[in-house]
Phi, psi and omega in degrees: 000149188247149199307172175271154180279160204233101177290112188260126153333151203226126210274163176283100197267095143297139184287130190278343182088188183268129139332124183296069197263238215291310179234205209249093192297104165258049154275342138313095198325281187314310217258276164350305162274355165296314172298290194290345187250005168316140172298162175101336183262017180323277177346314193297317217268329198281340219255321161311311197275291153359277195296001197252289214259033207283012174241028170227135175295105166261120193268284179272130148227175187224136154338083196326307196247032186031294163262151165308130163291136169203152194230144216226121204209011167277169174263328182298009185076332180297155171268127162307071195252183172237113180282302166263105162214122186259181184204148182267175181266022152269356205056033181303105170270128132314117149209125179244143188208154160254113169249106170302329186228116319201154190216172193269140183023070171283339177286300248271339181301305187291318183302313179336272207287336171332312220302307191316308138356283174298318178311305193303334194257040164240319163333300211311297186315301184311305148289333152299073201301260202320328155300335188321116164286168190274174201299330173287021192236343193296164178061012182258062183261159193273180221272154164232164179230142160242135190257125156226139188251121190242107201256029152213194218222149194242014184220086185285123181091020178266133141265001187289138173250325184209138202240138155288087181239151189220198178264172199187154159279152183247018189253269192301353168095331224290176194258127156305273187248150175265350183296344168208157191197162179231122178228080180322091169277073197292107188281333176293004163294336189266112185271017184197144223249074213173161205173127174212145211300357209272306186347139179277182210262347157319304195283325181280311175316304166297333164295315194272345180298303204276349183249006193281009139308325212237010195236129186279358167199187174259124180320148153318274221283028158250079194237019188277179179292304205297324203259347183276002164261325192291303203287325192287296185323324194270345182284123166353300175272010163266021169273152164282209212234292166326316177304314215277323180289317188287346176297331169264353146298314178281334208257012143290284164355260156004277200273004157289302149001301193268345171284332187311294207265324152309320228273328188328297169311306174315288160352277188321343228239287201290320167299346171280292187330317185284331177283271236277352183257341177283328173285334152299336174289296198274327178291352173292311186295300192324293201331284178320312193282009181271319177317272159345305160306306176306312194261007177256353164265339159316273211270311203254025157060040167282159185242180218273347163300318194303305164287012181268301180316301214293325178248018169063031204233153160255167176304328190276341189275312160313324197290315183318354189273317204269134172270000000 
């Protein structure tokens, strides 16, 4: 005879998070400007643009800041920041961003902080008394670009990663101005955990951004110059001993975080489920006693006070019932 089965509670499977392996997930804001605004990574950030930007000749570029820049343009005082903004030698401003997490009106976010660029360099201009243009030169301030690398998608059910956008007439497409442009990379369009050499360089980025926590080398088909600086940059152990300490702080953090908001989401899920089964109970008894009220006046020739008294209902939640 076989033992009886022995029925276990069913336990709560949390996401353990990514294992701390080879290289630095910079899908992270902090790790994302470290890696990419380091000095010394010029190179990196130009050999990025360059592959974004291919109709524009980039010869150089430089940091703007040593430290992230930032502006402040609120009346609360909070700070505004950028993570990586380079500037070419026409004075052309970069500003590259990772937004990890979906955000409520993000173009309109992105148009916003565009503004901040131009502006300084009309301040700039403006304080220069001895450099100062003449008056048919005001506003020739040089072009910005904003790079957002995007870890959710603003086109749902798109596999398309990158969108361009500029100012535009909107009957002939001709360009208001070449002074500000967008260029969007929705990396959650790339729908699959593979990367190949045919792959445009969208696609191949967004594969190596969102997997490079988790990946113990470099793909083959990432074999271009760009990725072979993205991977060397990104490995752990070109970190100092402090960095290295401070990364598995955060990336503890980080998935204590992500357990946070699962358990939330769970919590929230069985609390809807317990709600949405007390609101079935009851719209099931209403149901019934509308029915009852319906057959006592139809069939057993009660009259609608008398089923109204009888099943505590008012008439109008029933007589609509009766044919």
């Amino acid at each position: 005879m076989l033992p009886p089965l022995k029925l276990e509670e069913p336990r709560i499977a949390y996401p353990s998070g990514p294992a701390i392996g080879r290289y630095v997930d910079i899908l992270y804001d902090q790790w994302f400007k470290k890696i990419l605004g380091a000095e010394g990574n010029e190179g990196l950030i130009l050999d990025i643009l360059r592959e974004l930007i291919p109709e524009r000749t980039i010869d150089s570029v430089s940091y703007t800041k040593k430290k992230r820049r930032k502006v402040n343009p609120f009346i609360d005082g909070h700070d505004a920041y950028f993570d990586i903004e380079c500037t070419e030698k026409d004075g052309t401003r970069f500003v590259v961003e990772m937004q990890k997490t979906e955000q409520v009106n993000f173009p309109e976010r992105a148009l916003f902080y565009a503004t901040f660029p131009i502006q300084e360099q009309v301040e700039a201009e403006i304080k220069d008394k001895k450099n100062r243009r003449s008056h048919d030169r005001q506003f020739d301030y040089a072009p910005v670009y904003i790079i957002s690398f995007l870890n959710f998608t603003l086109h749902e059910g798109s596999d398309r990663i990158l969108y361009r956008y500029s100012l535009i007439e909107n009957s002939s497409g001709a360009l208001m101005t070449d002074r500000i442009n967008f260029i969007f990379l929705e990396m959650t369009n790339l729908k699959r955990d593979s990367v190949l050499p045919e792959d445009s360089f969208a696609e191949k980025i967004s594969f190596a951004f969102t997997h490079m926590g988790s990946l113990r080398e470099r793909p083959a088909a990432l074999m271009e110059q760009v990725f072979r600086k993205l991977f060397t940059a990104c490995e752990i152990k070109q970190l100092s001993e402090e960095e290295q300490y401070q990364y598995k702080t955060d990336m503890t953090t980080k998935m204590d975080w992500e357990n946070i908001l699962y358990t939330a989401e769970l919590r929230g899920t069985e609390r809807g489920m317990k709600k949405g089964i007390e609101k079935g109970i009851e719209k099931g008894a209403r149901e019934a006693l509308v029915a009852t009220a319906r057959r006592m006046v139809q069939q057993l020739g009660y009259t609608t006070e008398q089923a109204a008294e009888a099943t505590g209902l008012q008439p109008e939640q029933f007589l609509n019932q009766i044919t």
